[in-house]
C-alpha positions in Angstrom: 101.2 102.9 133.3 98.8 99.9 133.4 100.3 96.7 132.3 98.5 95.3 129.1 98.2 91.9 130.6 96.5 92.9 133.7 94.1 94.9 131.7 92.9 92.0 130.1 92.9 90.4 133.0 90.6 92.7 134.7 88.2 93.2 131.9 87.8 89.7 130.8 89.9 89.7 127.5 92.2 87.3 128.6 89.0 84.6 128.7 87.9 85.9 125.6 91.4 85.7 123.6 91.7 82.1 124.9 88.3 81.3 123.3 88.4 82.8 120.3 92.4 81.1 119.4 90.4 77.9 120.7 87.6 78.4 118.1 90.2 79.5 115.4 91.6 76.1 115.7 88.6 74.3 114.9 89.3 75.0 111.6 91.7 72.6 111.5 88.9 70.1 111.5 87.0 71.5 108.4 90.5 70.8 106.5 89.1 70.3 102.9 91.2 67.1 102.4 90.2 65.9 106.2 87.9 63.3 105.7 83.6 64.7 105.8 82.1 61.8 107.3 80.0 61.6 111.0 82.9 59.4 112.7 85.9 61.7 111.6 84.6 64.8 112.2 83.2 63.8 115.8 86.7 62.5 116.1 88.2 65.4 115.3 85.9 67.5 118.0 87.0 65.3 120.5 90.5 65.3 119.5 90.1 69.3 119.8 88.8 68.7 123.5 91.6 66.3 124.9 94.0 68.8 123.4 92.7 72.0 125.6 92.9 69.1 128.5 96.2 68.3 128.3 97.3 72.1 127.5 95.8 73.0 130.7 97.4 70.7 132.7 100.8 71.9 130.6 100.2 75.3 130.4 98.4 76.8 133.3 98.5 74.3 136.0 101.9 72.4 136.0 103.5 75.7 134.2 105.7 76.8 136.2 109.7 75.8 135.5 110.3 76.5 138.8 108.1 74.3 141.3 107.6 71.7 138.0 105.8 68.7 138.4 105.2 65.9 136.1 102.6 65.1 133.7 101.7 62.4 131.1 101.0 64.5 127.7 100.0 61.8 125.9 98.2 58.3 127.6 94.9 56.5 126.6 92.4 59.5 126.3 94.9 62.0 125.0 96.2 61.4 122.0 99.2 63.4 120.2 101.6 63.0 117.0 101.2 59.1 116.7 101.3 58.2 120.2 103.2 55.3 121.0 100.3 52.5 122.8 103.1 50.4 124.3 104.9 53.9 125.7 104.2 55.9 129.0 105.2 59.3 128.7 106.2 62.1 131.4 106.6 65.3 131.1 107.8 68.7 133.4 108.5 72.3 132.9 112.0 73.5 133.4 113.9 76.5 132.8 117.5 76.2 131.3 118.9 78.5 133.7 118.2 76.4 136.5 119.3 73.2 138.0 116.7 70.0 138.8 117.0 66.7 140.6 115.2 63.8 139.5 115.2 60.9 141.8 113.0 57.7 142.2 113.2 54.1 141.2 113.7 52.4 137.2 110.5 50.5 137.0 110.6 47.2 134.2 110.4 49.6 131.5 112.2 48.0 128.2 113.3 51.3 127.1 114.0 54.5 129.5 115.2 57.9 128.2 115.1 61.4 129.3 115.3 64.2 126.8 115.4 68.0 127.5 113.7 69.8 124.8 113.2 73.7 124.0 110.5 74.6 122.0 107.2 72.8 121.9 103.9 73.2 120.1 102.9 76.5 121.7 104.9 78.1 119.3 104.1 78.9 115.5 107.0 76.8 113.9 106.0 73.9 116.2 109.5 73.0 116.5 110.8 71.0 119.7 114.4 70.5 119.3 117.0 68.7 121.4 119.3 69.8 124.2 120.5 66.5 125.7 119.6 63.4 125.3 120.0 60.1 128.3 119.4 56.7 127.7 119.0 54.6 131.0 121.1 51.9 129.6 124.2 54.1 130.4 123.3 55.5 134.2 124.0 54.3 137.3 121.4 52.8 139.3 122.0 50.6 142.9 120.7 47.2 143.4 116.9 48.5 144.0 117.2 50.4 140.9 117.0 53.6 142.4 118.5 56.4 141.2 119.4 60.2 141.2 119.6 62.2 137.8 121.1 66.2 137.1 120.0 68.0 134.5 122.2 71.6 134.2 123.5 73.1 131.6 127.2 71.9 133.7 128.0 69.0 134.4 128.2 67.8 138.3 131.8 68.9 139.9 132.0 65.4 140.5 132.0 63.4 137.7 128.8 61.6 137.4 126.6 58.9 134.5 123.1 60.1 135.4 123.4 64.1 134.2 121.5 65.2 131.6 122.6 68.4 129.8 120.3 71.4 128.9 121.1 74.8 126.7 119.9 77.7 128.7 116.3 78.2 126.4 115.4 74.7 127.5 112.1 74.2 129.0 110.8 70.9 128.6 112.0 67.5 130.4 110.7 64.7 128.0 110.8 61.3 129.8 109.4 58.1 127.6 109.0 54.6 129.3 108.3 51.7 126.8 106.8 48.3 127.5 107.3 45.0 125.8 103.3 44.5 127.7 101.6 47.2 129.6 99.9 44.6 131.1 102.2 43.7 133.2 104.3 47.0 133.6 105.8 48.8 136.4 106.4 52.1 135.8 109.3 54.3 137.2 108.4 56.3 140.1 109.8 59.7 139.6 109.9 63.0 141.4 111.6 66.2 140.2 112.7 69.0 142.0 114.7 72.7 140.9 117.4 72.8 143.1 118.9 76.1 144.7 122.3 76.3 146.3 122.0 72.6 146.5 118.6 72.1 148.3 115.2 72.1 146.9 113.4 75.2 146.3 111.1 76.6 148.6 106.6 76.3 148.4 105.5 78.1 145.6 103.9 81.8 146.0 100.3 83.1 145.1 99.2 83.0 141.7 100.6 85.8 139.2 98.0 87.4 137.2 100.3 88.3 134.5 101.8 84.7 133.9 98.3 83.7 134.4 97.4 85.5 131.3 100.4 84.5 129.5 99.7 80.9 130.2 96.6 80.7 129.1 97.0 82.5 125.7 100.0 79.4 125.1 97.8 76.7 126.3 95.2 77.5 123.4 98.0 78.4 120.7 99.2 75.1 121.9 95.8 73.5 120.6 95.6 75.5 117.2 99.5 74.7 116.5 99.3 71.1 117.6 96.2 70.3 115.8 97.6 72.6 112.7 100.8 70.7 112.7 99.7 66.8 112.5 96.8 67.6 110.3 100.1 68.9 108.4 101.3 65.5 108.6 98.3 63.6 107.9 97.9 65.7 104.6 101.3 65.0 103.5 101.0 61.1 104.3 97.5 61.1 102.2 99.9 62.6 99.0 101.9 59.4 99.2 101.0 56.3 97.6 98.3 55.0 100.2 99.0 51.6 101.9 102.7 52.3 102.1 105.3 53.0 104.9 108.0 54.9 103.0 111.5 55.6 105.0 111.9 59.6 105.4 114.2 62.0 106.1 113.9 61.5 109.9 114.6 65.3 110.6 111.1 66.3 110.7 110.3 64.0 113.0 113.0 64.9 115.2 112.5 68.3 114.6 108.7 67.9 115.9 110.4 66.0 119.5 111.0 62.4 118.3 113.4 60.5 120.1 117.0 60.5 118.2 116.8 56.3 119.3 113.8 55.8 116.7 113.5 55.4 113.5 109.8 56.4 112.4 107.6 54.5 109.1 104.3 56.8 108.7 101.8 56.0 106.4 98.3 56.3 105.7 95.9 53.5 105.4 92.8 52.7 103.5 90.7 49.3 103.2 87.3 48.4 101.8 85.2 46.3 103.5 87.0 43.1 101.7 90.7 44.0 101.6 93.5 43.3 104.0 96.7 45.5 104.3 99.6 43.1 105.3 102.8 44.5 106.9 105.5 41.7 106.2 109.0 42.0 107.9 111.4 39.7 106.0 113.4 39.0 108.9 112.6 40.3 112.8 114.0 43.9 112.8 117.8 43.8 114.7 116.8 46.8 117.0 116.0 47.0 121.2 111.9 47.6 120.6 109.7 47.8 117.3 106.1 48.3 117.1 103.6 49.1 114.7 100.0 50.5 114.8 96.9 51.6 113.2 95.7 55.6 113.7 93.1 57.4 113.0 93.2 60.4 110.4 94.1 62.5 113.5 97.3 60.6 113.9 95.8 59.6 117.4 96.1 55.5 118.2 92.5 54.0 118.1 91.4 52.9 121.6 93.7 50.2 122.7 91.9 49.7 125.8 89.6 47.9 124.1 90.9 46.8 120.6 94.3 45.0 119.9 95.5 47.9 117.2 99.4 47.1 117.7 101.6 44.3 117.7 105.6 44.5 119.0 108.6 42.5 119.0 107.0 40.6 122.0 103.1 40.2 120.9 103.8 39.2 117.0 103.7 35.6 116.1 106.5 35.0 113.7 106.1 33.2 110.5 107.7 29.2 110.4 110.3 30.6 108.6 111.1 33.7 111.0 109.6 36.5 108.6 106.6 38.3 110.1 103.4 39.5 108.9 100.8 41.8 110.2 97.2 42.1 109.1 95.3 45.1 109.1 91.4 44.4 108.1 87.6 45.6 109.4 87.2 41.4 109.9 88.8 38.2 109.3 87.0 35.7 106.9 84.5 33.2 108.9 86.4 30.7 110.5 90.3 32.2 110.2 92.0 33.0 112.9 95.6 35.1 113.1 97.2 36.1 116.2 98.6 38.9 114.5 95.4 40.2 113.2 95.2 44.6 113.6 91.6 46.4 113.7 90.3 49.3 112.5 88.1 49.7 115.5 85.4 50.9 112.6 87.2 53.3 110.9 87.6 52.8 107.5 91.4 55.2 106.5 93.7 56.8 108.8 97.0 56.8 109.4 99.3 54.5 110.7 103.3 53.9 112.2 106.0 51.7 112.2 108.9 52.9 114.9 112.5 51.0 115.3 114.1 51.8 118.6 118.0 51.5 118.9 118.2 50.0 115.1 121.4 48.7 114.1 120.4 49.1 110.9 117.6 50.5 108.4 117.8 49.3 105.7 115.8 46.1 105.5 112.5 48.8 105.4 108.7 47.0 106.2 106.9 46.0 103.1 103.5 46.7 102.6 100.6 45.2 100.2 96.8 44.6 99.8 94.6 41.8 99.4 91.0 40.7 99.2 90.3 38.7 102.2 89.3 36.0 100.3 93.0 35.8 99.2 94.4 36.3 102.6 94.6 32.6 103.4 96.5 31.9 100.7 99.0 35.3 101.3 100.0 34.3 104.9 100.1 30.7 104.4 103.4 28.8 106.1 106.7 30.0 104.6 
């Protein structure tokens, strides 16, 4: 009996089934409530294409739990969920039922976590739950900041700070890196290995047709669903009053692969050519890392290689009285300056994010308002 998946293989369905899911989720683009005009929708196409780039890479070419390898699912021309600008993100395929080293050297990052996940956005619900969950801040590392982590579904026989626990449907390491100032960042150099009787596993073999075709068929479900699920989002931060950042129920974000150390604000903006949005923080937020930024209606961050479109705990200029405020406006009126000015990078609405890491506390929530920019002087004067 012929195996299905060879078949298609063979005859060329398995191109044609990746095409048309890749087509299907196009649709997501022609969203009735998605915004019509030339900018978004071209937005949108390209938001399609980096998608089907970074499913490859997940998918098809770094697939395999077995001889995994990392990859950054998110960086400055791939754009998912509200990515985090002053974050670098790795990410590797694992199986549950195995055992993996990861080994290397901290870096300078502010904040350091590794997450095991099952789940991901290949699958209808678009769920990504958590197995286990390890802050840096509580492994081991020696005086070079080197370092050896276990992730297994047991712990080490010997007892050990840098083990990271998985369930046995695991099959995503999540590893985020953030940075007060990318600028000057040095990343941790990491490599990750399955282990087998103790030892690293063996060269991978020759391509499988069969997982070949499997692979494929998730990497463009992983376009339709991911695209389907955050224009989700968008939709339901349009149906909120606009211009606000309103504290949720933080299980859907968690539910969708946020880290359990944030606290996530979503909103969705809209200015006119003369208004200003001001973010005002009554007193600096008592948490490790903060940041806020300015999305498009795609939930992607607008291009922060060239255009300052976030502030954090380290780039905001307090107020003289220790309060902060952020300005989000197309322009700033001739002659005014703000260090804590935001752009829109041309886009006139999108969405936008306020994230708390390692809060002590959440209830002293951002405030939001609008005013003309003629006004804005006068609304951000000393206090």
């Amino acid at each position: 009996m012929n195996d299905p998946a060879i078949d298609a293989i063979l005859d060329g369905e398995t191109w044609a089934a990746f095409c048309d899911t890749l087509k299907r989720a196009g649709q997501q683009i022609l969203r009735e409530e998605a915004p019509a005009d030339a900018l978004n929708r071209a937005e949108g196409w390209r938001y399609l294409s980096r998608l089907v780039r970074v499913a490859l890479e997940m998918h098809v070419e770094y697939a395999d739990p077995h001889w995994p390898g990392f990859i950054q699912p998110s960086h400055e021309t791939v754009k998912i969920g509200g990515d985090n600008p002053d974050n670098l993100y790795l990410s590797a395929r694992i199986d549950g039922r195995c055992t993996y080293r990861v080994w290397g050297q901290r870096g300078n990052a502010a904040v350091l976590n590794f997450a095991s996940k099952r789940g991901g956005y290949a699958d209808a619900d678009g769920r990504m739950d958590g197995c286990g969950f390890l802050d840096a801040a509580r492994m081991d590392f020696d005086e070079a900041g080197c370092f050896e982590l276990i992730i297994s579904q047991q712990p080490p026989a010997e007892r050990c700070a840098n083990w990271l626990p998985m369930s046995e449907d695991c099959n995503q390491l999540l590893v985020r890196q953030t940075f007060f100032d990318r600028a000057s960042a040095q990343p941790a150099q990491l490599r990750i290995a399955r282990l087998t009787d103790g030892e690293a596993a063996a060269s991978p073999p020759a391509l499988d047709p069969v997982r070949l075709h499997e692979n494929l068929q998730r990497a463009a479900h992983f376009v339709e669903n991911t695209a389907r699920l955050f224009a989700n989002w968008a939709q339901m931060f349009q149906n909120q009053p606009v211009n606000t950042l309103p504290p949720r129920d933080q299980a859907m974000f968690q539910a969708a692969g946020g880290d359990p150390n944030i606290f996530y604000y979503h909103g969705y903006w809209q200015l006119a050519a003369d208004e200003a949005l001001l973010i005002e923080l009554a007193h600096p937020p008592d948490c490790d890392f903060w940041n806020f930024q300015v999305d498009n209606y795609w939930m992607e961050s607008l291009d922060y290689r060239y255009h300052r479109i976030h502030h954090n705990a380290h780039t905001a200029q307090p107020n003289p009285d220790g309060s902060i405020t952020l300005i989000v406006a197309h322009r700033l009126p001739a002659h005014s300056t703000c260090a804590n000015w935001l752009e829109t990078a041309g886009h006139a609405q999108g969405t936008m994010c306020f994230r708390l890491i390692g809060a002590r506390q959440h209830s002293d929530h951002p405030q939001t308002r609008v005013v003309k920019l003629a006004a804005l002087a006068a609304a951000t004067g000393p206090r």
